[in-house]
Backbone as numpy.savetxt, mean C-alpha at the origin, in Angstrom:
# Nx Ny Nz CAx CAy CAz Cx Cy Cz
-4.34 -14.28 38.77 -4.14 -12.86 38.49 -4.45 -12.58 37.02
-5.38 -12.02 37.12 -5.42 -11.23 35.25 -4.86 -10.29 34.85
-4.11 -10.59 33.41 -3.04 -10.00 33.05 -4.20 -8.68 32.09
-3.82 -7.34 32.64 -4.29 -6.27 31.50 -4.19 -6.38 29.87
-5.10 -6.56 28.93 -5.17 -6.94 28.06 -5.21 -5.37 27.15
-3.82 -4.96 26.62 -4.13 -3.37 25.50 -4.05 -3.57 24.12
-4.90 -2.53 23.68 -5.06 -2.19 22.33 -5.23 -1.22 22.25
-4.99 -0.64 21.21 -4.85 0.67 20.63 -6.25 1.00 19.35
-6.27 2.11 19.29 -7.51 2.32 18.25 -6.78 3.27 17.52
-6.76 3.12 16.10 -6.24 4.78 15.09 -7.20 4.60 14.16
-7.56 5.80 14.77 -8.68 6.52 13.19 -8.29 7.91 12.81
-8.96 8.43 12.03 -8.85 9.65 11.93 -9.50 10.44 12.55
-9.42 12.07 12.34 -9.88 13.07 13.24 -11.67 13.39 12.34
-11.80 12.70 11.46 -13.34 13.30 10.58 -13.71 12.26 11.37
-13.08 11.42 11.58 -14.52 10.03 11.67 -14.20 10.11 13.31
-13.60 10.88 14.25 -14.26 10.98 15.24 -15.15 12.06 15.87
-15.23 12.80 15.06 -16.49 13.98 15.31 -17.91 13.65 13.60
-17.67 12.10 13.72 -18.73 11.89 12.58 -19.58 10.86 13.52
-20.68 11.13 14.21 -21.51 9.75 14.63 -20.84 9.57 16.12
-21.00 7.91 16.28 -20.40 7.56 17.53 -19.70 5.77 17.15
-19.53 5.88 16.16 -18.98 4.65 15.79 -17.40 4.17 16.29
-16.28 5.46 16.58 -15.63 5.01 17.50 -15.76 5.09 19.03
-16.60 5.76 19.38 -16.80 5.45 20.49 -17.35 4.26 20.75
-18.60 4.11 20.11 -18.98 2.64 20.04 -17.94 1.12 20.23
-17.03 1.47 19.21 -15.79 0.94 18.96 -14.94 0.75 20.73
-14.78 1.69 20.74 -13.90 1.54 22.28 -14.83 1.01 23.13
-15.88 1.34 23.28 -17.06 0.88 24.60 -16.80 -0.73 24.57
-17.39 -1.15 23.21 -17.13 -2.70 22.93 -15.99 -3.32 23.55
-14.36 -2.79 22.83 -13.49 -3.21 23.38 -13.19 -3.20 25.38
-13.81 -1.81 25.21 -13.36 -2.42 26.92 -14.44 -3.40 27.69
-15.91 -3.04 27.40 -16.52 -4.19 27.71 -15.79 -5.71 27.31
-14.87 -5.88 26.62 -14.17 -7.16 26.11 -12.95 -7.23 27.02
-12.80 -6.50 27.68 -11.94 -6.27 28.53 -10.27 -5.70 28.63
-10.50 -5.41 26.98 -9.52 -4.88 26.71 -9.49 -2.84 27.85
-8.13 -2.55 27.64 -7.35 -1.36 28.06 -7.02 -0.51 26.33
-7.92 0.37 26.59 -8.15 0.99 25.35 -7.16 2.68 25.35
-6.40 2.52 24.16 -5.98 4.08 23.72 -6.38 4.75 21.87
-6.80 5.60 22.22 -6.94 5.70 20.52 -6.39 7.18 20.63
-5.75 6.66 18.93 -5.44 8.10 18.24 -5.58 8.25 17.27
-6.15 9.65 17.49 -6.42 10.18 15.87 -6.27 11.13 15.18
-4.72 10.90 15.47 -3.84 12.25 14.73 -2.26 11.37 14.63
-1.80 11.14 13.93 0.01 10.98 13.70 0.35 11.80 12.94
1.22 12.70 13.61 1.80 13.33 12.48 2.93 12.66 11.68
3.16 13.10 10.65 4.08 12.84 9.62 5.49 12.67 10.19
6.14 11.61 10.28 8.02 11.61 10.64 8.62 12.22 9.58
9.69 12.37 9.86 10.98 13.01 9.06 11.64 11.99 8.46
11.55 12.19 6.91 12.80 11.03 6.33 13.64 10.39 6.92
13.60 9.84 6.87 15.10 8.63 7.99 15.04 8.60 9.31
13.73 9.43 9.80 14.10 9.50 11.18 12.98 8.02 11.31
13.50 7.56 12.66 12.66 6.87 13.70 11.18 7.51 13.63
9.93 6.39 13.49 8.25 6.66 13.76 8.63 6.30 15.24
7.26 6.92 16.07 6.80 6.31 17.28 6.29 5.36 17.30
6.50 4.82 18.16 6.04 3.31 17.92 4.91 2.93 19.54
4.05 1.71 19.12 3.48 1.12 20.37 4.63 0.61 21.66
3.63 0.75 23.19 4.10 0.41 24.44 4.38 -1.35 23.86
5.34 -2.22 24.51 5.59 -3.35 24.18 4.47 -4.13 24.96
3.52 -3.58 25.23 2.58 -4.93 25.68 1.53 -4.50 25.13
1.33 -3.76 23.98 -0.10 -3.92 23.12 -0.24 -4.61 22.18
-0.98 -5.61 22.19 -1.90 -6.77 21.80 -2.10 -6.76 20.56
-2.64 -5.43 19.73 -3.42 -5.25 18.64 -3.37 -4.13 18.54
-3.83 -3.68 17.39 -4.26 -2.41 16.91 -5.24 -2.60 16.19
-6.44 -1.91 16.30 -7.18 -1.80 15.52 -7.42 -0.40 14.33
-7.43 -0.59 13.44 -7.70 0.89 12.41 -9.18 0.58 12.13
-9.49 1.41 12.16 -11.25 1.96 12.27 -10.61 3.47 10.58
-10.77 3.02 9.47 -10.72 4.29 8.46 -10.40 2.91 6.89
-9.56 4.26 6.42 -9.29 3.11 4.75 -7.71 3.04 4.86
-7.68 2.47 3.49 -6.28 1.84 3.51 -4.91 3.12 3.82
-5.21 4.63 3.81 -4.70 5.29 4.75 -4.24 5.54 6.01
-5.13 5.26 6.84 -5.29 5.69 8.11 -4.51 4.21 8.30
-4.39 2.78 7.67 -3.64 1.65 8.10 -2.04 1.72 7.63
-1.65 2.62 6.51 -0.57 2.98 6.28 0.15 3.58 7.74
-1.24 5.03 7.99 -0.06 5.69 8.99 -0.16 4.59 10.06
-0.79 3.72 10.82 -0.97 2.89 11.95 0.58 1.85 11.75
0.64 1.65 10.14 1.80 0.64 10.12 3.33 1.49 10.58
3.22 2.64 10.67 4.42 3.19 11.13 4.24 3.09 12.62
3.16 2.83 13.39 3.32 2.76 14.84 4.11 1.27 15.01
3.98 0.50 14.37 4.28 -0.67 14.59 5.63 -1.53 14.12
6.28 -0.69 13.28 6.95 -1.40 12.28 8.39 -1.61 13.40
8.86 -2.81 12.88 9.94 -3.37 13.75 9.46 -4.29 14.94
8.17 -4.05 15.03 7.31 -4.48 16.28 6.90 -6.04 15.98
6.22 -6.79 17.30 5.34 -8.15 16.68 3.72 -8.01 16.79
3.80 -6.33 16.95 2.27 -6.48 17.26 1.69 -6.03 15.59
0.36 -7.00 15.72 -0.18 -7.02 14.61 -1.45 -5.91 14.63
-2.05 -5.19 12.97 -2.78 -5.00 12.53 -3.83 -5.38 12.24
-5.65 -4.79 12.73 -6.32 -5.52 11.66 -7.24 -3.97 11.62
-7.34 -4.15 10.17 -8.35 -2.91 9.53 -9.89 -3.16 9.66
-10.54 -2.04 10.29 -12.23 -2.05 9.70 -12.62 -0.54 8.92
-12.84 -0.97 7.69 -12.92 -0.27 6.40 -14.02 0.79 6.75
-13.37 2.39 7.03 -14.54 2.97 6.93 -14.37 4.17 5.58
-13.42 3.87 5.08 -13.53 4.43 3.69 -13.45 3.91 2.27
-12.97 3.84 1.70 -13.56 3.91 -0.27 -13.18 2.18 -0.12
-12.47 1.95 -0.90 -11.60 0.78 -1.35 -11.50 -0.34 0.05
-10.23 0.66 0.39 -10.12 -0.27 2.08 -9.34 -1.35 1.54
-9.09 -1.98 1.00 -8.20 -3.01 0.33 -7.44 -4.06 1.70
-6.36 -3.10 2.43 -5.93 -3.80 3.19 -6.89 -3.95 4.63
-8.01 -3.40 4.76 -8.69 -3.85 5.98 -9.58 -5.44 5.44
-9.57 -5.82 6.78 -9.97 -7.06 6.49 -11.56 -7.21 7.09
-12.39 -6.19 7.64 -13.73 -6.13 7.69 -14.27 -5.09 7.46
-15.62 -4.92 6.95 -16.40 -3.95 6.84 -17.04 -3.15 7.78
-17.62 -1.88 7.89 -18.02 -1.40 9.20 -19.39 -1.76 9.49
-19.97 -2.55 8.88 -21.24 -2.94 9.71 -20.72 -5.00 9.98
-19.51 -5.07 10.15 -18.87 -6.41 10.81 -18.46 -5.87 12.17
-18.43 -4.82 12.45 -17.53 -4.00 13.64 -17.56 -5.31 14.59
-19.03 -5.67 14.68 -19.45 -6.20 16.35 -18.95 -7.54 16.61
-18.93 -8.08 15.58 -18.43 -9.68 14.88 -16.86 -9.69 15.12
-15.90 -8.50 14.48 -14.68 -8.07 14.43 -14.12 -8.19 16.35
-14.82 -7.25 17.02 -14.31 -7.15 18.30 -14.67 -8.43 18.71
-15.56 -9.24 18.43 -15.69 -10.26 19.45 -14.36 -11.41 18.89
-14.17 -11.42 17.39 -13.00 -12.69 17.41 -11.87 -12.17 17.66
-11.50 -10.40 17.42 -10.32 -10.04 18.53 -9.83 -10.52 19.88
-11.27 -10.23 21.03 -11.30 -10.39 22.32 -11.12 -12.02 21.93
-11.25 -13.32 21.42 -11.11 -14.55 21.59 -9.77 -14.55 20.96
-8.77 -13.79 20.10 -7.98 -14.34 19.49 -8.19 -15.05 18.38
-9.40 -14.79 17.98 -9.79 -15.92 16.82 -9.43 -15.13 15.37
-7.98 -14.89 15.24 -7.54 -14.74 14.06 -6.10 -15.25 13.90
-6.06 -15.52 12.07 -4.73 -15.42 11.92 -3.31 -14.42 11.35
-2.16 -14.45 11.57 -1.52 -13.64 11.28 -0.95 -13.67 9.75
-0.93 -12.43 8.72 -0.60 -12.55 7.63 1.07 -11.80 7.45
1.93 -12.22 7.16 3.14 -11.11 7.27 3.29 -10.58 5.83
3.40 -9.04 5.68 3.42 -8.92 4.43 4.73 -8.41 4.59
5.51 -8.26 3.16 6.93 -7.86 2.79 6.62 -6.22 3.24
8.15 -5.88 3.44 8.15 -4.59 3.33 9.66 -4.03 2.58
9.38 -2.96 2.03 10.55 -2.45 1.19 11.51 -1.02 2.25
12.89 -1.81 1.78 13.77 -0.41 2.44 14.58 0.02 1.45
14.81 1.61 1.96 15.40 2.25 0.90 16.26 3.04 2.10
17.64 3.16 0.86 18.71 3.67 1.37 18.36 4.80 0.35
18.88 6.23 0.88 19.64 7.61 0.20 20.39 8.12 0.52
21.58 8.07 -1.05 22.41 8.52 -0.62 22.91 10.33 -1.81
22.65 11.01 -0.54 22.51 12.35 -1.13 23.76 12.76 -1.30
24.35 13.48 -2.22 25.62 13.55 -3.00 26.15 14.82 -1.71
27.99 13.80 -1.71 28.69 14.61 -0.61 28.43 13.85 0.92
27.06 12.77 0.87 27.13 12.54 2.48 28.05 11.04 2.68
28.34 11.37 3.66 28.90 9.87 3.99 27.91 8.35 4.48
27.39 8.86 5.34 26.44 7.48 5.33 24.69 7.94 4.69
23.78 7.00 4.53 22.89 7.00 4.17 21.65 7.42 4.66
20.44 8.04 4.19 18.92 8.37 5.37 18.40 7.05 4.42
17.96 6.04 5.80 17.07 5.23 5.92 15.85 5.19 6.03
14.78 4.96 5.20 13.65 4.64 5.26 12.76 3.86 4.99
11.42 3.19 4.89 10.78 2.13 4.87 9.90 2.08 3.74
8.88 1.24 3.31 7.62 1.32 2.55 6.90 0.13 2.79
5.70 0.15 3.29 4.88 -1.12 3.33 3.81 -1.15 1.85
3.75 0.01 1.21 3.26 -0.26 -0.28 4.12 0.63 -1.38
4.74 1.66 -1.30 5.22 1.97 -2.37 6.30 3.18 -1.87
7.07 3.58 -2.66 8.50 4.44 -2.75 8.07 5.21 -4.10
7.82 6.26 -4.41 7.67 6.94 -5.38 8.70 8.02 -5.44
9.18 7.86 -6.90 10.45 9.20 -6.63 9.25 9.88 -8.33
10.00 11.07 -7.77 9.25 12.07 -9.09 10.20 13.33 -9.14
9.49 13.90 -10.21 10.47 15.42 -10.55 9.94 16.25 -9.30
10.89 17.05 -8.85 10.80 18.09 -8.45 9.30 19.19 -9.21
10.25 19.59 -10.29 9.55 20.51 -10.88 8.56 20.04 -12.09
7.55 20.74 -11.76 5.97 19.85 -12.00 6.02 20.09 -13.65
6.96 21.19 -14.47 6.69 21.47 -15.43 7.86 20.82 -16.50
8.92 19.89 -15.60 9.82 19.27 -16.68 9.87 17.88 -16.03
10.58 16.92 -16.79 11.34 15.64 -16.74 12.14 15.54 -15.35
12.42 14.55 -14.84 13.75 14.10 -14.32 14.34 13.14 -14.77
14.99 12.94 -15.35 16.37 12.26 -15.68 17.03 11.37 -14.76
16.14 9.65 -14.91 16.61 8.94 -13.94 17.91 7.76 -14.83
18.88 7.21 -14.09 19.08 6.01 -14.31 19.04 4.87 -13.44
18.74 3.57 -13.91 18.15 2.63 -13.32 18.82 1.50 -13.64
19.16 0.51 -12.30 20.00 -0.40 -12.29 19.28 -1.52 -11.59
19.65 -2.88 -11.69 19.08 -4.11 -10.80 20.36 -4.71 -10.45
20.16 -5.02 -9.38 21.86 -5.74 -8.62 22.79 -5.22 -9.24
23.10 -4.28 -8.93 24.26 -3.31 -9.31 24.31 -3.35 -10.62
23.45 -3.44 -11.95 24.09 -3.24 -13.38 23.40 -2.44 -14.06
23.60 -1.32 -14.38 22.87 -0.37 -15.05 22.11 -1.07 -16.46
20.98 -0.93 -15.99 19.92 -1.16 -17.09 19.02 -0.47 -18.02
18.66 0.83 -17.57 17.95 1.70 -18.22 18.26 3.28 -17.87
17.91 4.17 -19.00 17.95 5.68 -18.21 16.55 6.31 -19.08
16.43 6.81 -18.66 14.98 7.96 -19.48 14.28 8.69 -19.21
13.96 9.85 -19.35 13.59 10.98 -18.63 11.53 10.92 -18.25
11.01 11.24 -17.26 10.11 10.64 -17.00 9.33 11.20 -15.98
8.32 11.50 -15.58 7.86 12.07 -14.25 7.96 11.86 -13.26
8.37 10.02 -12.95 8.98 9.48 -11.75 9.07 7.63 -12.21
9.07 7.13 -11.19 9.11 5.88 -11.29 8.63 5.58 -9.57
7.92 4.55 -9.57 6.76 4.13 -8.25 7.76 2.22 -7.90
8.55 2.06 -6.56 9.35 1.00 -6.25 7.83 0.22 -5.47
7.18 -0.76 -5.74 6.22 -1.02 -5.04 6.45 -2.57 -4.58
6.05 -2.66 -3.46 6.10 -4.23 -2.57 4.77 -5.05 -3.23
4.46 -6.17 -2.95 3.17 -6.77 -3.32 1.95 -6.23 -3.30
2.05 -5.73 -1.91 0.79 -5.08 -0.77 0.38 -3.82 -1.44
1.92 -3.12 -2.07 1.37 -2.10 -2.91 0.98 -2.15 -4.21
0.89 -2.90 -4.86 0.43 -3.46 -6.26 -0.65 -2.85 -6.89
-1.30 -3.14 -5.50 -2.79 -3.10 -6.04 -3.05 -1.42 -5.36
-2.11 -0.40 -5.33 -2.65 0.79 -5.26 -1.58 1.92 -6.48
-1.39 2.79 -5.88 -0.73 3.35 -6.98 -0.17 3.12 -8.38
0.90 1.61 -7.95 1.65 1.13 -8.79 0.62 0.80 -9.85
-0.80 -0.16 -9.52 -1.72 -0.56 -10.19 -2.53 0.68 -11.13
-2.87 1.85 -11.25 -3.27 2.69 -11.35 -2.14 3.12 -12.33
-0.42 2.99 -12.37 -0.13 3.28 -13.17 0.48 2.38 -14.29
-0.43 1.46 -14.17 -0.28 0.08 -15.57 0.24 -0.54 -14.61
1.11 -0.92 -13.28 1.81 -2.00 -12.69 0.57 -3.50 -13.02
1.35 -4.59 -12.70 0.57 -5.82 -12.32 0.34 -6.29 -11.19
-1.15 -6.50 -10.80 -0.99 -7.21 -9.39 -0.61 -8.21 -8.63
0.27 -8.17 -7.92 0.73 -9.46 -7.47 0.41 -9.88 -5.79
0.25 -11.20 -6.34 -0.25 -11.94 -4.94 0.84 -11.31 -3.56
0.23 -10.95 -2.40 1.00 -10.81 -0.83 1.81 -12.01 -0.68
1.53 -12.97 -0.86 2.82 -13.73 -0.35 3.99 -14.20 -1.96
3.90 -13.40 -2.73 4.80 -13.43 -3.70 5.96 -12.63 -3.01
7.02 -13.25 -3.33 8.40 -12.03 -2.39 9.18 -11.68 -3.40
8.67 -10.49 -3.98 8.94 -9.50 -5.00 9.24 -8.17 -5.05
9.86 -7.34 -5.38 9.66 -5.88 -5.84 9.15 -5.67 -6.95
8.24 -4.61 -7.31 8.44 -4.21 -8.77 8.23 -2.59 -8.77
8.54 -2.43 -10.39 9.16 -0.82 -10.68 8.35 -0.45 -11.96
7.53 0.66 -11.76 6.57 0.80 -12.41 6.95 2.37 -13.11
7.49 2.75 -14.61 7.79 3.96 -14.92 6.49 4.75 -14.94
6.60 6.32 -14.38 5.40 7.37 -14.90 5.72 7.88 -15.72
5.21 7.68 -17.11 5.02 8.47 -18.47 6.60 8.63 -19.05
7.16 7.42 -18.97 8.55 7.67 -19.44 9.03 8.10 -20.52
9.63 8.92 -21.52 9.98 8.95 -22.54 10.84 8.31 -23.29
10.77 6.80 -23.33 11.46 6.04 -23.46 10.65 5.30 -24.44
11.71 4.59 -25.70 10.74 2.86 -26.48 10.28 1.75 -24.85
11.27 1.48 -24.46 11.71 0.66 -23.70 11.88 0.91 -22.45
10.29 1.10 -21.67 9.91 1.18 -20.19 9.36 0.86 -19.50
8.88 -0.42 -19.57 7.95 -1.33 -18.70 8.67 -1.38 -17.42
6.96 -2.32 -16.87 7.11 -2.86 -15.17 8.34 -3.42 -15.28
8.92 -3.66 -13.84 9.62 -4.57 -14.30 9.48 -5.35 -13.05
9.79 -6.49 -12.77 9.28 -7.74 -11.18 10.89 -8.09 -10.93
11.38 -7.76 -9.65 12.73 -8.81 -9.49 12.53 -9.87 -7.89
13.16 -10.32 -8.18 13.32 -11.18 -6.68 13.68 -11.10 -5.25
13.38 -11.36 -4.57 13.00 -10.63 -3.02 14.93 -10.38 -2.51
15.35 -11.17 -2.99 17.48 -11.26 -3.30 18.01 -10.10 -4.20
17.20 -9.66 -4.68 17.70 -8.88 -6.02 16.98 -7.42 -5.07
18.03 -6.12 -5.67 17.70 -4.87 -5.37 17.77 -3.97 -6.99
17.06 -2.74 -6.82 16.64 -1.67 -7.38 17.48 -0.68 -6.61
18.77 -0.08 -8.22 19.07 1.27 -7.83 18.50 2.23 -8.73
18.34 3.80 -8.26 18.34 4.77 -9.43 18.92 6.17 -9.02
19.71 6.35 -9.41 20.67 7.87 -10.11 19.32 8.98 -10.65
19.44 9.82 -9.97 19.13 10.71 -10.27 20.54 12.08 -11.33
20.43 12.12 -12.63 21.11 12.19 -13.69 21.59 13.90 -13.22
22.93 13.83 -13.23 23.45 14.86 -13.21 23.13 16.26 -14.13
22.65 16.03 -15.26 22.33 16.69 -15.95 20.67 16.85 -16.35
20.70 16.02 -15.13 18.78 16.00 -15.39 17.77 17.42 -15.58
16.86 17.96 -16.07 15.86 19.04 -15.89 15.01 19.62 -14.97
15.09 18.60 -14.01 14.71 18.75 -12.78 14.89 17.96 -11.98
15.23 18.23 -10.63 15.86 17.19 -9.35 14.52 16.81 -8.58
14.82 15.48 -7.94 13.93 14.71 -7.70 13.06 14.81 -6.21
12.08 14.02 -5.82 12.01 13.75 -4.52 10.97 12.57 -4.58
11.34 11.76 -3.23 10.90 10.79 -3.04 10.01 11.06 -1.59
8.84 9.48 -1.85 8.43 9.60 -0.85 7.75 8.28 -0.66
7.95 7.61 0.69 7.55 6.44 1.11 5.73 6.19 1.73
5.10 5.71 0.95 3.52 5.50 1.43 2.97 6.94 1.76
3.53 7.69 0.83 2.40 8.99 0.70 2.96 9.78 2.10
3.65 9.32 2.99 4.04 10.06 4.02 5.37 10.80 4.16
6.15 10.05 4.19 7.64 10.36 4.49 8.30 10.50 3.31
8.52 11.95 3.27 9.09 12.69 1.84 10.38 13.28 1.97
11.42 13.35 1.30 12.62 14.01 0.84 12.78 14.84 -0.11
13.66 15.59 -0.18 13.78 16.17 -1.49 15.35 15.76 -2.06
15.29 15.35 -3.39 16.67 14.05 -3.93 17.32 15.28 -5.04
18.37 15.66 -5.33 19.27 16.31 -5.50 20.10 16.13 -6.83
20.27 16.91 -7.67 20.72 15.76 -9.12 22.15 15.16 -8.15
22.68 13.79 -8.64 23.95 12.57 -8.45 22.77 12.39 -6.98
22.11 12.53 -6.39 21.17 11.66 -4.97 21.31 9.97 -5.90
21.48 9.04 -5.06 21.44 7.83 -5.70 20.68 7.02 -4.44
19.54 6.39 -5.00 18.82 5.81 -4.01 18.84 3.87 -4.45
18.87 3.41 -3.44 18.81 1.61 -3.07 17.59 1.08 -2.34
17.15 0.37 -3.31 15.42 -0.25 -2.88 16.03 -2.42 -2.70
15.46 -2.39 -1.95 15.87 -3.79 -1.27 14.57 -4.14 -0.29
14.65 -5.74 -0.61 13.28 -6.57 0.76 14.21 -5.84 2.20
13.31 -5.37 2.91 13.73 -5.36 4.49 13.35 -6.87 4.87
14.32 -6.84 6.84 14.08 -7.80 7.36 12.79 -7.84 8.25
12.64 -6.59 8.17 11.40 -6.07 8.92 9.72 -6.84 8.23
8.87 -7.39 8.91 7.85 -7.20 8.26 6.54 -7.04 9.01
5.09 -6.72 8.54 3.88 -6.13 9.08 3.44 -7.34 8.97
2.75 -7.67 10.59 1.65 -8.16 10.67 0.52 -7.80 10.23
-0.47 -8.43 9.97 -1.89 -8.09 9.36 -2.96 -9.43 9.89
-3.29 -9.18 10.83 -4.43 -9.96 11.47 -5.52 -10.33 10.23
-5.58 -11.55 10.48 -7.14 -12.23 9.13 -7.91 -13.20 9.91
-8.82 -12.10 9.66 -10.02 -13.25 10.19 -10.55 -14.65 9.54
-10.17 -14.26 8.22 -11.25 -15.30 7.36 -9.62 -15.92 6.08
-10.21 -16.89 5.80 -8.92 -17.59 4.94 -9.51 -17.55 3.46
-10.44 -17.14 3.43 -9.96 -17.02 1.62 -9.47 -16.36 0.86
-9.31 -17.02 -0.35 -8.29 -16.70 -0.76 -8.07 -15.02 -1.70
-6.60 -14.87 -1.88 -6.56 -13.33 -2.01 -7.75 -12.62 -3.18
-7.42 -13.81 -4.01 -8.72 -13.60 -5.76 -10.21 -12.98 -5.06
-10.63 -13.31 -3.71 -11.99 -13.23 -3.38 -12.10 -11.96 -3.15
-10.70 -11.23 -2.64 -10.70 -10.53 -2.22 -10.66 -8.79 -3.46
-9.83 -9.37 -4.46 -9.37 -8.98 -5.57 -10.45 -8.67 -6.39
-11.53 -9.68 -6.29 -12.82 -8.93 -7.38 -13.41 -8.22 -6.49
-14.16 -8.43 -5.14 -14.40 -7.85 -4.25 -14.48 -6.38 -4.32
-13.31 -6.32 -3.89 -12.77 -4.77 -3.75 -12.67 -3.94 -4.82
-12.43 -4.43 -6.09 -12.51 -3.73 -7.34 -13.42 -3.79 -8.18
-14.57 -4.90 -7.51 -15.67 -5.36 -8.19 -15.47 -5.48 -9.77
-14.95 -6.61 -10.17 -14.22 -6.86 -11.26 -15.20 -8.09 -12.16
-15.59 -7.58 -13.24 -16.93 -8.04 -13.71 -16.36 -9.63 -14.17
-17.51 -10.29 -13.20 -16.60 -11.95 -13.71 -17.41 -12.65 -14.67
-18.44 -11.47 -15.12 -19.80 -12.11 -16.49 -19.25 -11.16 -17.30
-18.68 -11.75 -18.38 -18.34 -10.47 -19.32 -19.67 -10.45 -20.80
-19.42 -10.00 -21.28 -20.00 -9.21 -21.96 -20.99 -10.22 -22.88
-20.48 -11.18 -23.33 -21.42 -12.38 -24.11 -21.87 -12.96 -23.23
-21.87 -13.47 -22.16 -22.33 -14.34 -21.37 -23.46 -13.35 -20.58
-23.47 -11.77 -20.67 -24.88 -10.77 -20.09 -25.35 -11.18 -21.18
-24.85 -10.98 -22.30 -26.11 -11.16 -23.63 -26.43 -12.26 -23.77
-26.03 -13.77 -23.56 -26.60 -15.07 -23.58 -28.48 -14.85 -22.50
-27.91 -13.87 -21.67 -28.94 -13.99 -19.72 -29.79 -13.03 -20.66
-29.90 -12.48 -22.08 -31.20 -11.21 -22.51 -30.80 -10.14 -22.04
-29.45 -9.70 -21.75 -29.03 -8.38 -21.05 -28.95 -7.53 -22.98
-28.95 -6.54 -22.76 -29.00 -5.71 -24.06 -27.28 -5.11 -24.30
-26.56 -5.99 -25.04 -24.76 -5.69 -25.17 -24.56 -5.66 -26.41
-25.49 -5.68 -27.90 -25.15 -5.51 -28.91 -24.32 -4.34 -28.72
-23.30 -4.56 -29.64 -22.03 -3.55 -30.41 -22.57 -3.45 -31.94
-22.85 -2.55 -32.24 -22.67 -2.00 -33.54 -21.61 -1.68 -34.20
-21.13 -3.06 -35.19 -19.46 -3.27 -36.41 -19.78 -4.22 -36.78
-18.72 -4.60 -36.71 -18.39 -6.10 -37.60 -19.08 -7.24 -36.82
-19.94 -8.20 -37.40 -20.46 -9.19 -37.05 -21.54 -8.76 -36.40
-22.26 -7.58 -36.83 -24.11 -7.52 -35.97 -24.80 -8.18 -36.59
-24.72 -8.42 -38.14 -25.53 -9.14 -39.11 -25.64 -10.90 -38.32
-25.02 -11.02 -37.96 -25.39 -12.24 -37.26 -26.00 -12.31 -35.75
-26.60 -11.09 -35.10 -26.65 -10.70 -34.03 -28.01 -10.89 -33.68
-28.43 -11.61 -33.26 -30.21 -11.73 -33.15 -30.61 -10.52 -33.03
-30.40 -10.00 -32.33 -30.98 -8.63 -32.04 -30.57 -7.26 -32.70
-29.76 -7.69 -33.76 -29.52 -6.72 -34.65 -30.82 -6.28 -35.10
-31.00 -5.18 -35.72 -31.94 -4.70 -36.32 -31.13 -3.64 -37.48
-31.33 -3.61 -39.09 -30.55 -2.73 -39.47 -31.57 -1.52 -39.59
């Protein structure tokens, strides 16, 4: 007896009235014999509430878009054992693990199983909004961003690690990011990138007005609180992977902690994350003397041209 084999497809709604590449996409899979559903629309959940999630006998998911469209897909799944794998049809793509002219290559080591599973961390956050008794629960598979309310002043955070108040300073927000998110927002705002299987948080200030406001990295045991300041200039709001937003209240006090929860991420190929890291950011690994050793034209005009073969004064 053959057991029905499902997967799911999420893309977006441009890239299915662009071409026929998901259709293409599904044809393949069911010729593979997969039981195909795609969607390409999730709407947005409600802070703390429950995402919809996959039927318990789908196999896979495939995301057909960029590292978006795999954010919202990771809310179909989360709590789940079914795994992710991305095919990059936009900018960066970071967390997909093939390109869209691999599509055909992609479905065939799906249909064999010929991948492995990557688990990445994921971050939970408790809020607790002043006056409530228990907490709204929510998730992050790359980042927790809290910010001001009001676009034209400060908010007034304070900031603690395992319960001990460590810092306060007024600021546009502060970005709670997992590994996975490193390399997006957090990275963009001075964070450092850190390897996926590092089991870390880190806390990245926006434009703090502070001497004393760096990243900061704690241990996957260790949690991140922050107070939103009673007397702050403007009250806050948070929001988990660009989706699931609140609005945080001056005394709102929020708790960032490793969940037990974590995302699969299907990998086809084992090398290592660095390959992936220049790759995607195309990160120049000939710097600047070593083009000019190859006759590339990199004179700087200052100090030390007089010794510059190709100086000319």
């Amino acid at each position: 007896m053959t057991t029905t084999r499902h997967v799911i497809v999420v893309t977006h709604e441009r890239l299915m009235h662009r071409g026929d590449v998901v259709q293409g996409t599904v044809g393949q899979l069911q010729e593979a014999g997969f039981d195909v559903q795609v969607i390409d629309r999730l709407d947005v959940p409600e802070f703390g509430q429950p995402c919809e999630r996959v039927p318990e006998d789908t196999e896979i998911v495939v995301v057909l878009g960029g590292d978006g469209t795999i954010l919202r897909a990771a809310e179909l799944v989360h709590c789940t054992d079914v795994p992710i794998i991305g095919i990059n049809m936009g900018h960066v793509g970071f967390l997909a693990e093939f390109e869209s002219f691999q599509i055909h290559d992609a479905i065939r080591r799906i249909a064999e199983r010929d991948y492995n599973i990557d688990e990445r961390m994921i971050a939970h956050v408790d809020v607790w909004l002043p006056g409530a008794l228990e907490p709204l629960r929510d998730w992050a598979l790359n980042d927790i961003t809290i910010e001001r309310a009001d676009r034209g002043k400060m908010v007034e955070l304070s900031i603690g690690v395992d319960g001990v108040e460590m810092s306060s300073f007024g600021c546009d927000g502060v970005i709670f990011s997992t590994p996975t998110g490193s390399t997006a927002y957090a990275f963009s705002a001075g964070g450092p990138v850190i390897w996926p299987d590092v089991q870390a948080l880190l806390m990245v200030p926006l434009a703090a007005h502070a001497l004393f406001a760096r990243p900061i990295v704690i241990g996957s045991d260790s949690s991140f609180s922050l107070r939103i300041d009673d007397d702050s200039t403007s009250e806050g709001w948070i929001c988990c992977d660009g989706r699931r937003q609140h609005a945080l209240p001056k005394g709102a006090r929020v708790a960032i902690r490793q969940s037990a929860a974590r995302l699969r991420l299907a990998r086809l190929s084992d090398a290592p994350f660095t390959n992936r890291l220049v790759t995607k950011f195309n990160l120049p690994v000939v710097g600047w003397r070593d083009r000019h050793a190859t006759g590339a034209n990199t004179s700087l005009r200052g100090q030390g041209d007089a010794d510059d073969p190709d100086y000319v004064a």
